[in-house]
N, C-alpha and C positions, 0 to 999 in steps of 0.2 A: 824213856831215856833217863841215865843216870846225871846227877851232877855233873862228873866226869865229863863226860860226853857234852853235853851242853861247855862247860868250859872250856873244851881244846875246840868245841865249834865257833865258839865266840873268838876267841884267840885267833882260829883262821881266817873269821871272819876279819878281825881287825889290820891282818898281817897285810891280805888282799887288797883293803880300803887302801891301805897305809900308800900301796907299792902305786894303785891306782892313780891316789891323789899325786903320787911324786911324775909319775908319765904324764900325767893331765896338763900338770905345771912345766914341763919340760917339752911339751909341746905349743902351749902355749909362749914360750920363749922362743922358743924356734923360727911357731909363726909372728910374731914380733920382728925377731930378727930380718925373715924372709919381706918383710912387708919394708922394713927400716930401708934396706940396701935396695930395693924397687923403687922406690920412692927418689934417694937417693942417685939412683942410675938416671932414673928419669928428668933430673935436674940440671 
């Protein structure tokens, strides 16, 4: 493998992470959310 190569791997690699961490966190809101308004109903 060249440089090259290795760098746009690295880069895709960080783009993936990037996008991963953002859905992780945006379902973790959600489930929050979904939990907040359960709880809520039930009261």
């Amino acid at each position: 493998m060249t440089k090259e190569e290795i760098k746009k791997l690295v880069e895709n690699s960080k783009k993936i992470l990037e996008q991963d961490r953002e859905n992780f966190a945006k379902s973790i809101k959600n489930d929050l959310a979904s939990f907040k308004k359960k709880t809520l109903d039930r009261i």
